[in-house]
NUROLUM-146155 format. One record per residue (C-alpha): residue number from 1; residue in three letters; x, y, z. Coordinates in steps of 0.1 Angstrom, whole numbers. Example, Ala and Ser with C-alpha at 12.3 -4.5 7.8 and 13.67 -1.06 7.14 Angstrom:
BEGIN
<1,ALA,<123,-45,78>>
<2,SER,<137,-11,71>>
//
This chain:
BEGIN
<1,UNK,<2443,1016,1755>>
<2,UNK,<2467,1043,1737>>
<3,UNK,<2459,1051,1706>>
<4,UNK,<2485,1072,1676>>
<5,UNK,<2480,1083,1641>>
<6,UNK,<2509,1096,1614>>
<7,UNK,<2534,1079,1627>>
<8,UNK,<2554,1086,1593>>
<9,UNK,<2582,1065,1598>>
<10,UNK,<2588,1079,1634>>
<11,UNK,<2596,1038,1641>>
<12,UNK,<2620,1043,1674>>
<13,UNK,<2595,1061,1693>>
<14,UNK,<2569,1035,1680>>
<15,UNK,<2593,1010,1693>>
<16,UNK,<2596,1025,1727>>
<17,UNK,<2553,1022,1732>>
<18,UNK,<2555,990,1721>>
<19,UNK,<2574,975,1749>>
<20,UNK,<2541,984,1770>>
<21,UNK,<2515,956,1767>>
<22,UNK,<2488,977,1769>>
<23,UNK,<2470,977,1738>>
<24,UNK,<2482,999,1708>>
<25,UNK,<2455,1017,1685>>
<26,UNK,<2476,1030,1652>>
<27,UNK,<2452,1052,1631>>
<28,UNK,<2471,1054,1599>>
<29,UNK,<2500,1070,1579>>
<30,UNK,<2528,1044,1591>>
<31,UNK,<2551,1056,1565>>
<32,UNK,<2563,1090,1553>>
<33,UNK,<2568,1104,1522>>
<34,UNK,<2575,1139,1532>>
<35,UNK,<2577,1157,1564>>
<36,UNK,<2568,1194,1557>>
<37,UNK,<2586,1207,1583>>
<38,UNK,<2617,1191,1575>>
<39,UNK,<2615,1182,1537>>
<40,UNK,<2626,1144,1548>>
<41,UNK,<2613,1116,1537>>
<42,UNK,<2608,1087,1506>>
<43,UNK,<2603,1116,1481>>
<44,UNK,<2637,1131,1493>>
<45,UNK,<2658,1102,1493>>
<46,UNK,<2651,1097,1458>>
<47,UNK,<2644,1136,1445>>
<48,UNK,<2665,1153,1470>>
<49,UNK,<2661,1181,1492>>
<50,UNK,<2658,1209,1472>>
<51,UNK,<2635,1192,1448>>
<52,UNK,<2609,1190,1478>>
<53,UNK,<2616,1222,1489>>
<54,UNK,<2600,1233,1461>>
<55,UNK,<2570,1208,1461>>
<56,UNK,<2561,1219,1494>>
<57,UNK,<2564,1254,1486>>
<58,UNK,<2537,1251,1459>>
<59,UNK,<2513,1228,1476>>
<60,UNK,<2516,1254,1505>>
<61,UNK,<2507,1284,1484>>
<62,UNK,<2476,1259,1464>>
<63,UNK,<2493,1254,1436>>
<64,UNK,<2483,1217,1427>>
<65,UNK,<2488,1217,1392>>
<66,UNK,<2522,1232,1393>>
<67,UNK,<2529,1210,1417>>
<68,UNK,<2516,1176,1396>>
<69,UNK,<2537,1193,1366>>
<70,UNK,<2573,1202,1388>>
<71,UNK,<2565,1161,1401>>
<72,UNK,<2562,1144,1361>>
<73,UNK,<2592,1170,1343>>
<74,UNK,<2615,1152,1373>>
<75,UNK,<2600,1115,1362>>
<76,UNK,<2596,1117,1327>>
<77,UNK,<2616,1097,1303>>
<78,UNK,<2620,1070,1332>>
<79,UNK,<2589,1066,1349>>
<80,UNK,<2599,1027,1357>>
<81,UNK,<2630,1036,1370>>
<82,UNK,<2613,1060,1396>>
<83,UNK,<2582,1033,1403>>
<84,UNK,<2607,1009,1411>>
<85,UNK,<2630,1027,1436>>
<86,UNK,<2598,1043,1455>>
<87,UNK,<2582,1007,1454>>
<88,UNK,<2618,994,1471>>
<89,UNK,<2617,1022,1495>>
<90,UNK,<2586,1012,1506>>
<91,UNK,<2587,978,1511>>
<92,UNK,<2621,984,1535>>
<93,UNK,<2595,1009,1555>>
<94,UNK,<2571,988,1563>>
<95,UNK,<2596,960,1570>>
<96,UNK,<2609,989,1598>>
<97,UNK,<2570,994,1608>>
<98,UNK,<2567,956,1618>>
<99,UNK,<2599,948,1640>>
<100,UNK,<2591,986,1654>>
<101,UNK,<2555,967,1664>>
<102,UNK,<2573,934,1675>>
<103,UNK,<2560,922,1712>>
<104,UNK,<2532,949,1707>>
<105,UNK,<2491,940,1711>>
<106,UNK,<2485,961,1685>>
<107,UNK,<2452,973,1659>>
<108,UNK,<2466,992,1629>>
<109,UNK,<2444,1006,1604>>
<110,UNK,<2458,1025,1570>>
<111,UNK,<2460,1061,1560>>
<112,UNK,<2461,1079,1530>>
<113,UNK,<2493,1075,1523>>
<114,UNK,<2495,1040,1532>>
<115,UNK,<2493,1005,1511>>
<116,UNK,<2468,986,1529>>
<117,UNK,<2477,953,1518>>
<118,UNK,<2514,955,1522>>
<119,UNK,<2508,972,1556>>
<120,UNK,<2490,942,1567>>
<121,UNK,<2513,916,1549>>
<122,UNK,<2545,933,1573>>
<123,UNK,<2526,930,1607>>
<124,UNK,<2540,909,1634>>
<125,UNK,<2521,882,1653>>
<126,UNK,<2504,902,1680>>
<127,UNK,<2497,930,1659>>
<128,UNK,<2460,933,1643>>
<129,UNK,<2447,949,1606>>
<130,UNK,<2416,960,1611>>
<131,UNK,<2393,977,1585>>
<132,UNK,<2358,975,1587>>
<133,UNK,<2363,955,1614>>
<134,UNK,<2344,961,1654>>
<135,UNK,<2372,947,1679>>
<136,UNK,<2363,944,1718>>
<137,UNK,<2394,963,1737>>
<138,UNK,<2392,967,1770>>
<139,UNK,<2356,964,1775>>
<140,UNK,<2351,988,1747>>
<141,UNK,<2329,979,1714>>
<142,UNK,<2359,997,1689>>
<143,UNK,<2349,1002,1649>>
<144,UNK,<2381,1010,1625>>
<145,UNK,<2374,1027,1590>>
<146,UNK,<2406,1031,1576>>
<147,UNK,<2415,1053,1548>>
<148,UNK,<2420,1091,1534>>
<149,UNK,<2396,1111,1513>>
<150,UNK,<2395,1117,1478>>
<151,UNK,<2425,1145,1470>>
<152,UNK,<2461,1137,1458>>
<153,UNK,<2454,1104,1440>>
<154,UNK,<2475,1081,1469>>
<155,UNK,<2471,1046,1472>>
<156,UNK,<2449,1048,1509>>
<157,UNK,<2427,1071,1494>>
<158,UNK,<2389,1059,1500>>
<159,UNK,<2357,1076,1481>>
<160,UNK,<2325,1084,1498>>
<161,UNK,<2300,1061,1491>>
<162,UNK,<2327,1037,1494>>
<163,UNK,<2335,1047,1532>>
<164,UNK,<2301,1054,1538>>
<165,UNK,<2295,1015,1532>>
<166,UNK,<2321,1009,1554>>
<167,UNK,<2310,1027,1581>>
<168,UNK,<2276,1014,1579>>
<169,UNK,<2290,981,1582>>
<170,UNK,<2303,986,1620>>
<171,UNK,<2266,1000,1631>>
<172,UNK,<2265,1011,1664>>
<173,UNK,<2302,1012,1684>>
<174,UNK,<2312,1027,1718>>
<175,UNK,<2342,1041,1696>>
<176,UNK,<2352,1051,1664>>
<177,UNK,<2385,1052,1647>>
<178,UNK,<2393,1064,1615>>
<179,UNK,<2424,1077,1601>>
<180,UNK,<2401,1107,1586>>
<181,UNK,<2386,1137,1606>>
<182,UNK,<2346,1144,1604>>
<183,UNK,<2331,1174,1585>>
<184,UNK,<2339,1196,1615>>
<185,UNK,<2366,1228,1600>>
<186,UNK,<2380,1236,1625>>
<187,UNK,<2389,1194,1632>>
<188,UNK,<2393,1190,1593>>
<189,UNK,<2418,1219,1581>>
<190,UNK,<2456,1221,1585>>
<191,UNK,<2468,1253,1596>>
<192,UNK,<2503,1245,1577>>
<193,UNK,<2490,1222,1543>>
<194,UNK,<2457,1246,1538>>
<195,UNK,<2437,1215,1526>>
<196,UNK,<2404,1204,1542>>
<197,UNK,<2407,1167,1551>>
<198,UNK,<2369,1166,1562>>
<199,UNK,<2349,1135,1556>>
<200,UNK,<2315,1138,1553>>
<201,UNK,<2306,1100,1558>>
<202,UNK,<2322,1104,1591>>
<203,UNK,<2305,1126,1600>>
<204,UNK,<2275,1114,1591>>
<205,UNK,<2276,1084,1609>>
<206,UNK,<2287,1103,1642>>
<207,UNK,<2254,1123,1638>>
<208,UNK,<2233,1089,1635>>
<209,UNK,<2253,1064,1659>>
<210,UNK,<2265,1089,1682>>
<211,UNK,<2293,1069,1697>>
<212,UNK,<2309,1083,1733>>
<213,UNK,<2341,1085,1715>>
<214,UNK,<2356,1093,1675>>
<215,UNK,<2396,1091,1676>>
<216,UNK,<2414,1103,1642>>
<217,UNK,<2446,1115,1630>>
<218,UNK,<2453,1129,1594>>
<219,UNK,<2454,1169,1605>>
<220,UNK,<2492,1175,1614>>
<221,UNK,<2486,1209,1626>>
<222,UNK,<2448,1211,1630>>
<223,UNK,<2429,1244,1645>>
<224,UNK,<2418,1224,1673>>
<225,UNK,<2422,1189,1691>>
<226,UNK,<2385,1181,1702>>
<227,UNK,<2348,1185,1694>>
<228,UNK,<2317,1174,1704>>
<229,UNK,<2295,1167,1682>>
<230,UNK,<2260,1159,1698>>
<231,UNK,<2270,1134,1727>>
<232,UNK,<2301,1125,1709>>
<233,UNK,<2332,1134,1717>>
<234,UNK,<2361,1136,1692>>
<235,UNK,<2395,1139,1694>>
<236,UNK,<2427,1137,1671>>
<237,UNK,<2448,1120,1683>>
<238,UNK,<2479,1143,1666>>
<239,UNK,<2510,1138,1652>>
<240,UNK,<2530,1109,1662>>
<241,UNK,<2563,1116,1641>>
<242,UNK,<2566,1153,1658>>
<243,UNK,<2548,1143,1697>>
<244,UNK,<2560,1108,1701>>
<245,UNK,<2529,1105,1725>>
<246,UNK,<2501,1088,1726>>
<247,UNK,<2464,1097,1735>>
<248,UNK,<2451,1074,1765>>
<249,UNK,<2421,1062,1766>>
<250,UNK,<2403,1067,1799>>
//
């Protein structure tokens, strides 16, 4: 099995894997609102360029109130109008997201940036949404968590106690998969956002279950790729819309 996170609207290279028919494990962030690297994305079709620029530049330096404030002075006065362009937007990039997927055997979960249910509405036959959900791939007992932690108020955002229940609802897998990294810092922290990503449910339930295998995504540019943590091995799976890989299960 191959598994990919943050694919972020990287749809032609997700089209290329899924001519394979081996299965596809997608661990969140299907769409993109902005690509720090290259300013592109939903937020820059309808703000522009320069207007992200500038978001960027204050999230990067931890700014998140400036930021919040430079975000509502370019909505105000027609908040409906901006809600109903972004909601259009997305709709068209999920619709890319499933005939990308078309032909695939695929198990998508959602990321912090994702809407769950529209993400499952637009997948093709073939193609699986799996939340809370223990799947049998390959031989493999496979529990999905989907969802991001508590931090910028976007829709695939998932509190603690509530992904804690979650997690406890798989009990005991061979493999994990969440969208989120465990409470490890040098897994959890982006070395280009600054912002710790680290879930401590996660990581909790790595501790207890100890599967052989916890496969995430979230961290663009994380300080490292793998940890073990006790007899578990884990392993982010990186960023799909800059690698165009995937991570291969062996």
């Amino acid at each position: 099995m191959r598994l990919i996170a943050d694919v972020h609207g990287a749809t032609a290279a997700l089209r290329r894997l899924a001519a394979d028919p081996s299965p596809l494990l997608i661990l969140g962030d299907l769409i993109n609102y902005i690509d720090y690297r290259t300013y592109e994305g939903l937020v820059a079709d309808i703000a522009g360029t320069e207007f992200v620029a500038q978001l960027v530049s204050l999230r990067l330096h931890r700014e998140p109130d400036l930021a919040r404030a430079h975000w509502e002075h370019f909505v105000a006065g027609r908040e409906e109008e901006i809600r109903s362009r972004f909601d259009a937007a997305v709709e068209i990039a999920y619709q890319d997201v499933g005939a990308a997927l078309t032909g695939a055997t695929a198990f998508v979960t959602y990321g912090n940036v994702d809407r769950p249910e529209l993400l499952a509405g637009h997948l093709p036959p073939g193609s699986r949404f799996v939340d809370g959900d223990v799947v049998e791939i390959e031989g493999w007992q496979v529990g999905f968590a989907g969802g991001g932690v508590m931090a910028l108020n976007t829709p695939g955002e998932v509190p603690d106690d509530a992904m804690a229940d979650k997690l406890d609802s798989l009990g005991r897998v061979d493999v994990l998969c969440t969208h989120v990294p465990p409470a490890v810092p040098s897994l959890a922290s982006d070395v280009i956002g600054g912002r710790s990503k680290a879930s401590l449910p996660v990581f909790d339930y790595i501790e207890r279950f100890q599967p052989a295998f916890h496969y995430f995504g979230d961290v663009h540019q994380p300080q490292a790729l793998s940890w073990r943590i006790g007899r578990t091995v884990c392993r982010n799976v990186g960023y799909f819309r800059a690698t165009g890989r995937p991570v291969i299960h062996r």
